[in-house]
ZAGUBA-822142 format. One record per residue (C-alpha): residue in one letter; x, y, z. Coordinates in pm, whole numbers, padded with zeros to 5 digits, always signed. Layout:
<pados>
aXYZ
...
</pados>
This chain:
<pados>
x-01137+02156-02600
x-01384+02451-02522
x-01493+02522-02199
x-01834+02434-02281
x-02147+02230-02205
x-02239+01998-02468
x-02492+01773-02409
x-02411+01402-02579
x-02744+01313-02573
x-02842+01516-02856
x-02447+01655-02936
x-02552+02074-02904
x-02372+02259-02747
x-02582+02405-02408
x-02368+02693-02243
x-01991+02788-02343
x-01731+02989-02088
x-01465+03211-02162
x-01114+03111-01996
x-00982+03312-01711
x-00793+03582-01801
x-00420+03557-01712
x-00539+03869-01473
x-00822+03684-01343
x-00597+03374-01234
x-00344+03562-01076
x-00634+03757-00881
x-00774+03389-00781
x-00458+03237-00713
x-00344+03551-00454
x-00688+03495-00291
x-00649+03158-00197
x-00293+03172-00075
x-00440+03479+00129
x-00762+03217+00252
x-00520+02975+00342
x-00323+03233+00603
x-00629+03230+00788
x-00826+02907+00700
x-00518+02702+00883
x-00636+02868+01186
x-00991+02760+01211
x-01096+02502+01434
x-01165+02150+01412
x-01516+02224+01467
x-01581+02554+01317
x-01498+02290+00981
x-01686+02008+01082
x-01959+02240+01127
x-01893+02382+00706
x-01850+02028+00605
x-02185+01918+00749
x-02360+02249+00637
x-02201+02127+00298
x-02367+01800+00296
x-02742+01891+00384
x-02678+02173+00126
x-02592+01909-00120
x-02864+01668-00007
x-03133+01898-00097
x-02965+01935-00421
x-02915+01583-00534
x-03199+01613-00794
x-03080+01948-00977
x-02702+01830-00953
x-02802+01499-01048
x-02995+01633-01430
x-02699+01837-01447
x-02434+01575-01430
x-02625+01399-01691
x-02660+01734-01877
x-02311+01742-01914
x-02168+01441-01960
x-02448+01206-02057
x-02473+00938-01731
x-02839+00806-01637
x-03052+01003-01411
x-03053+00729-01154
x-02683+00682-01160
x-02615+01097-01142
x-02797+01086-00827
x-02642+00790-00632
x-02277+00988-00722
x-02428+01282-00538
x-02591+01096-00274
x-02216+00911-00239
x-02073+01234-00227
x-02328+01381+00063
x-02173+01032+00264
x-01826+01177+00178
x-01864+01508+00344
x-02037+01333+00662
x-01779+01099+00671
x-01490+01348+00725
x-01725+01582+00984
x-01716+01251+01144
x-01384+01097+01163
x-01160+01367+01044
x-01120+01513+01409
x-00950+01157+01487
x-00774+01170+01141
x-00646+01510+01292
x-00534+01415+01660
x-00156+01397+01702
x-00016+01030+01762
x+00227+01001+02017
x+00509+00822+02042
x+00725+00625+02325
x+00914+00955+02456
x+01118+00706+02661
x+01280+00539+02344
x+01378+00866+02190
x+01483+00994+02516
x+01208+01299+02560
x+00960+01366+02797
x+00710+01337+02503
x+00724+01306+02185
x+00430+01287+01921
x+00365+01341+01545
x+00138+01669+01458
x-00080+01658+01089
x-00043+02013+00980
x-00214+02145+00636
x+00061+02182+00353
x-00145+02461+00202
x-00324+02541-00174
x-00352+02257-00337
x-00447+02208-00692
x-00698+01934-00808
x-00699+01837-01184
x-00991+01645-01249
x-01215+01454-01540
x-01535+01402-01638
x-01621+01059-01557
x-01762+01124-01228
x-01742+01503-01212
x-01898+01549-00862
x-01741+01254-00653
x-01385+01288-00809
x-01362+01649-00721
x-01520+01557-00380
x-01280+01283-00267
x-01038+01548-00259
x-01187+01866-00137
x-01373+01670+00161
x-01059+01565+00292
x-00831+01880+00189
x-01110+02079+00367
x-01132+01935+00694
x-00737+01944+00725
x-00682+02287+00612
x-00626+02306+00307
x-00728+02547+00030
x-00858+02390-00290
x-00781+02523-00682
x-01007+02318-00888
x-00916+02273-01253
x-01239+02072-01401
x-01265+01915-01723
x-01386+02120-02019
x-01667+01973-02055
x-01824+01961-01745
x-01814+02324-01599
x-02175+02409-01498
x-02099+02112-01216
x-01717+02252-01120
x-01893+02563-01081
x-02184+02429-00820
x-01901+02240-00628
x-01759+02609-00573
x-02112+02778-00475
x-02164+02444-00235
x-01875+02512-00041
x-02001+02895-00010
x-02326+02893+00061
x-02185+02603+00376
x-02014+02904+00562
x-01695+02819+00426
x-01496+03125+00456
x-01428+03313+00096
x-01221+03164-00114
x-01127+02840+00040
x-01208+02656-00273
x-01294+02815-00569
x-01289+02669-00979
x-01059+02793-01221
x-01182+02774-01574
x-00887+02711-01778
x-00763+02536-02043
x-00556+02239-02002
x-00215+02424-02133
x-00246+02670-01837
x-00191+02378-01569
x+00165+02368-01541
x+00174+02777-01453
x-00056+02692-01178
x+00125+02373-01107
x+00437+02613-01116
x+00363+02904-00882
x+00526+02922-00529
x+00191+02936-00393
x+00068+02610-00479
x+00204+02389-00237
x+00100+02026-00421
x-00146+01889-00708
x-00386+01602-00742
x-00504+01453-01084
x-00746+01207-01165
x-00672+01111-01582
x-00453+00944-01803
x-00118+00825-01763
x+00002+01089-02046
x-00193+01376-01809
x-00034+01206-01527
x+00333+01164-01621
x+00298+01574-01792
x+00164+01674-01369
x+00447+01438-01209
x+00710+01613-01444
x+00624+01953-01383
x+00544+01895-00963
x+00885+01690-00958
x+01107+01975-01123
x+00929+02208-00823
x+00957+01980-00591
x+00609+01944-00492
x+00399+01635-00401
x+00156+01445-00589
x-00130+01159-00606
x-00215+01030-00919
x-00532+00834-01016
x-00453+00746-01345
x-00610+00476-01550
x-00745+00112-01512
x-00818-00202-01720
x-00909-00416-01395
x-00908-00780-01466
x-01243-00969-01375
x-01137-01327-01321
x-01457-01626-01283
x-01343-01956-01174
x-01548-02271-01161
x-01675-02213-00808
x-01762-01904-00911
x-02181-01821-00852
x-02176-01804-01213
x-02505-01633-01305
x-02440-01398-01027
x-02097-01320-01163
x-02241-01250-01488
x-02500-00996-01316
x-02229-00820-01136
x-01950-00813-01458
x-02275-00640-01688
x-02283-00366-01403
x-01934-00349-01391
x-01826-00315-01708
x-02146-00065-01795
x-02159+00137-01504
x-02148+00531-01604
x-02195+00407-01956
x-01854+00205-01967
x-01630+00513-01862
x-01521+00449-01555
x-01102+00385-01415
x-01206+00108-01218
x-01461-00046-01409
x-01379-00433-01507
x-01258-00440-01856
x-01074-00761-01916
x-01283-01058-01822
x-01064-01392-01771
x-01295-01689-01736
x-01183-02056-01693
x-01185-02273-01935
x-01447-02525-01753
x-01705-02240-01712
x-01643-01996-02028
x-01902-02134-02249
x-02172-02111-01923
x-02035-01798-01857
x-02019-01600-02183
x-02392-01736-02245
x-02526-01578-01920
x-02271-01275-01997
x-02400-01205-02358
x-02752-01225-02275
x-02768-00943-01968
x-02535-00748-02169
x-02795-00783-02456
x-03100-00690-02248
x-02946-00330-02107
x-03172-00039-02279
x-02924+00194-02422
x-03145+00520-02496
x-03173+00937-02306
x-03030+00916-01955
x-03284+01133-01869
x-03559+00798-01913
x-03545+00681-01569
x-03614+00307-01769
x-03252+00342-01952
x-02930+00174-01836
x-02635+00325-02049
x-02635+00633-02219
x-02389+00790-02429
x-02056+00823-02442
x-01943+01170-02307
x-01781+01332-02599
x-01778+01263-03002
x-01396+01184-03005
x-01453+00931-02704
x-01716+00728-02927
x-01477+00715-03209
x-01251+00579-03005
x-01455+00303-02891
x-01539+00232-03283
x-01186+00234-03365
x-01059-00054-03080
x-01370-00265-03139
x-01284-00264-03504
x-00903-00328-03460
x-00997-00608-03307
x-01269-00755-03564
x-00999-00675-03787
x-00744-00879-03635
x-00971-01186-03574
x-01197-01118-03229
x-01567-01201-03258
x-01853-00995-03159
x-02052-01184-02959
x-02320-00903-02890
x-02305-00508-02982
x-01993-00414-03219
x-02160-00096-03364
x-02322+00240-03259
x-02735+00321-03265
x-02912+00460-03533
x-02987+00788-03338
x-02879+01146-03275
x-02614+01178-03000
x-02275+00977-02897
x-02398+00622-02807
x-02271+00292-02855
x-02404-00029-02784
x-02286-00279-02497
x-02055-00516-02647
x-01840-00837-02607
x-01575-00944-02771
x-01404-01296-02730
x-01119-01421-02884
x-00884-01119-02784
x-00470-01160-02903
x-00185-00959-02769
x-00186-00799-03170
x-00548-00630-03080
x-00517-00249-02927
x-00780-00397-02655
x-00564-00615-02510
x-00269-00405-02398
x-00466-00038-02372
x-00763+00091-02178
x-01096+00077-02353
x-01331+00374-02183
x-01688+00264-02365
x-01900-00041-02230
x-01652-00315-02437
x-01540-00607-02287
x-01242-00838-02360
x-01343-01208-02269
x-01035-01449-02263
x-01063-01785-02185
x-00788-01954-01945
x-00656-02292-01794
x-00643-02174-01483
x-00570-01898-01208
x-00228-01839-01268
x-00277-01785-01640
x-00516-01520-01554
x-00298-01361-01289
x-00037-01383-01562
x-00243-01177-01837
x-00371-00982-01632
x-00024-00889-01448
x+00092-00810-01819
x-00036-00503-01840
x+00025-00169-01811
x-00254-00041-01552
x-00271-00206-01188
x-00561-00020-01048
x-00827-00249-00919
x-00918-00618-00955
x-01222-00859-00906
x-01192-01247-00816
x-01518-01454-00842
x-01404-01803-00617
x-01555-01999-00323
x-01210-02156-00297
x-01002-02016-00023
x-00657-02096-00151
x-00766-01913-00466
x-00853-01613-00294
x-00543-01595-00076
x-00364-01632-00413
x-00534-01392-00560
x-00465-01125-00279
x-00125-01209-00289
x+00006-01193-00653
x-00260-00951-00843
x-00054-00655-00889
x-00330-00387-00826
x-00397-00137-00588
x-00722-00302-00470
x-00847-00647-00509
x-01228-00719-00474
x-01327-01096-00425
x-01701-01194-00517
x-01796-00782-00578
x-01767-00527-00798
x-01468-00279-00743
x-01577+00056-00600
x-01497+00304-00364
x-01616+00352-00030
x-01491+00666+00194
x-01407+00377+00477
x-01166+00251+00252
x-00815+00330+00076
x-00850+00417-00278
x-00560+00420-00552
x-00296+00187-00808
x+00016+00093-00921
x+00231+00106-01182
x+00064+00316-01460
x-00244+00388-01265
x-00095+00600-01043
x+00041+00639-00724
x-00084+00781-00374
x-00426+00693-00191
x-00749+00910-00187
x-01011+00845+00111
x-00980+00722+00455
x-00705+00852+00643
x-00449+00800+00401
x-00621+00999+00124
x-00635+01330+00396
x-00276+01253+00520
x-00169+01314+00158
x-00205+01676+00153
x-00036+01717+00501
x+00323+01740+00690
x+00371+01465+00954
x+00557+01640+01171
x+00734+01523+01427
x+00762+01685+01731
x+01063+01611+02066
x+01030+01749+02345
x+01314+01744+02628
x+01242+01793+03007
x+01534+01840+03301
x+01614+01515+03284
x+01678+01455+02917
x+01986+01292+02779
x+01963+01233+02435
x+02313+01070+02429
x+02661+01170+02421
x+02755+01426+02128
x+02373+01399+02027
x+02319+01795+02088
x+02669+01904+01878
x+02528+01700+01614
x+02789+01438+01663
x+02529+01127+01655
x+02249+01346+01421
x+02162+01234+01095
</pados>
């Protein structure tokens, strides 16, 4: 893919970049290992005072950023600039709480034997952040927020497609006070990851992706020996039972299978209704899914734009067709506007099999997969089945449900009577295919860091007999 702005509204192509030279990488990479020497050093609130000059930067720029997210990748207006009002809330977040995040935790000296003993969170160093287009300002900023504040130095690899915004996040950070080079966006091509990935001065990666971009990261970072957190993808199971608040539940499941035009990890793709309340259900469903105005993100009146790239609308074509093909029904949708640009219409599709590509693989267009079930633990079942284990939604008053729910959903976050998001305040991340490792809070910061543990003896000391030869050491 060219480094390039096209805008899928219309499908031209706005602004094109040349790839670093191999000269020009090695020049950035030196200059961030060289920040880092220094950056380390800085103060807990000579950063909390950058990260907070960061955020009123980027408050006064949520309009601009906002028509250029949509520029690039075609989300509404409105929805462009709640992700860079959520990402304003990031920065403030960590100026807030990060000096906690940072404090050493002690320990009970007396058990180990030491007149104190504590863990220290030290900075590991550059750290490389692949990310996509989906959300192009919040995923980069859930990392460099908290890589920031604990030290860190941030390489940003940005999608292809989106590089006007990769290259804002870099001016944003400079025109905060952040000292040069602290994070700065590499314009490369996908093939050029793994000699970034490689070099001895890139202490550890993040990627946001698919699992085939996320398995290609985790090979290369586990032959160097370097950590990783992958967000991968997501086919989050939406599950309505009869106590459900059904026209409610409807309301939320349009949002969340729509929001950012359908291309989001943790948007609810599979919706697994019981049998008692399907018909209700995929009425109420159908009809809000019908009523969203599909048209130029830029109309402050539409609700789902266009897909982000050509290839990513044929691939939406292709799985609703596989499954017409092999015997779903269309309730609503099934087919793409009569207009310039890469849009395709909210749809639902009931009657899904385990033979249709929809069932088993991630569909990243507003499609939805209704199944109809006996039960909760037919749902749990399905939706257990596959691949992906990223986030989940349960729609129950009953309270035995929603324990059961929490307890057997395998999924790295499980929302009950809400849409799955992500809140700073909260850990974010999946299992099995969608990843591993947690973004936000303090475990998303912690990541990047080195717990390490610190003993210290006084006069009176005994750590135990043939301790100090290394007799009893492990």
């Amino acid at each position: 893919m060219a480094i390039a702005t096209i805008n899928p509204t219309t499908g031209k192509t706005v602004k094109t970049y040349e790839p670093l030279s191999d000269e020009a990488l090695e020049d950035r990479i030196a200059r961030a290992a060289a920040a880092y020497r220094s950056y380390r050093l800085t103060t807990v609130e000579q950063r909390v005072g950058w990260l907070t000059a960061a955020a009123d930067a980027l408050e006064a720029d949520v309009a601009s950023v906002a028509e250029l997210m949509t520029t690039e990748m075609g989300k509404t207006l409105a929805s462009a600039k709640a992700e860079a009002t959520k990402c304003v809330t990031a920065l403030r977040y960590y100026a807030e709480h990060g000096p906690a995040f940072l404090e050493p935790e002690e320990k009970e000296a007396g058990a180990v034997k030491a007149e104190r003993a504590y863990v220290t969170y030290q900075p590991l160093g550059v750290v490389l952040a692949i990310m996509p287009w989906n959300f192009p300002l919040w995923q980069a900023m859930r990392f460099a927020a908290p890589a920031l504040m604990a030290g860190n130095v941030g390489l940003l690899k940005h999608a292809s497609n989106v590089p006007q915004t990769a290259l804002y996040m870099e001016e944003l950070f400079r025109r905060a006070g952040f000292p040069e080079d602290v994070f700065q966006t590499l314009l490369i091509g996908s093939s050029t990851v793994e000699r970034v990935l490689r070099d001895d001065r890139v202490a550890a990666a993040t990627l946001t992706g698919s699992a085939p971009a996320g398995q290609s990261v985790a090979s290369v970072a586990g032959d160097a020996l370097k950590p990783t957190v992958l967000e991968l993808g997501g086919s989050d199971p939406f599950i309505v039972m009869p106590s459900a608040h059904l026209d409610r539940a409807a309301e939320v499941a349009v949002t969340a299978r729509c929001q950012n035009n359908g291309q989001s990890c943790i948007a609810a793709k599979r919706f697994f209704v019981h049998r008692d309340v399907a018909e209700e259900f995929t009425r109420l469903f159908a009809e809000k899914l019908g009523a969203l105005t599909v048209g130029d993100p830029m109309d402050p009146d539409t609700q789902v734009g266009p897909l982000a790239t050509e290839s990513g609308r044929d691939d939406v074509e292709e799985y609703v067709q596989d499954a017409v093909d092999k015997g779903a029904t269309v309730v609503v949708g099934g087919s793409r506007p009569d207009r310039p640009g890469w849009f395709y219409e909210p749809t639902l599709l009931t009657g899904i099999t385990p033979e249709m590509r929809v069932h088993g693989e991630e569909v990243f267009g507003p499609v939805a997969a209704l199944y109809t079930v006996d039960g909760l633990d037919e749902a749990i079942e399905i939706a257990n089945s596959h691949p992906y284990g990223l986030g989940s939604n349960l729609w129950s008053e009953d309270e035995e449900e929603r324990a059961r729910f929490v307890r057997d959903i395998e999924s790295g976050m499980a929302f009950i009577n809400g849409m799955t998001t992500s809140y700073p305040e909260l850990p974010f991340g999946g299992v099995k295919q969608s990843g591993y490792g947690r973004e936000l809070t303090d475990l998303g910061m912690r990541e990047f860091m080195n717990a390490k543990t610190v003993w210290i003896g006084g006069p009176s000391s005994e750590q135990g007999e043939g301790s100090t030869a290394g007799a009893a050491s492990e």
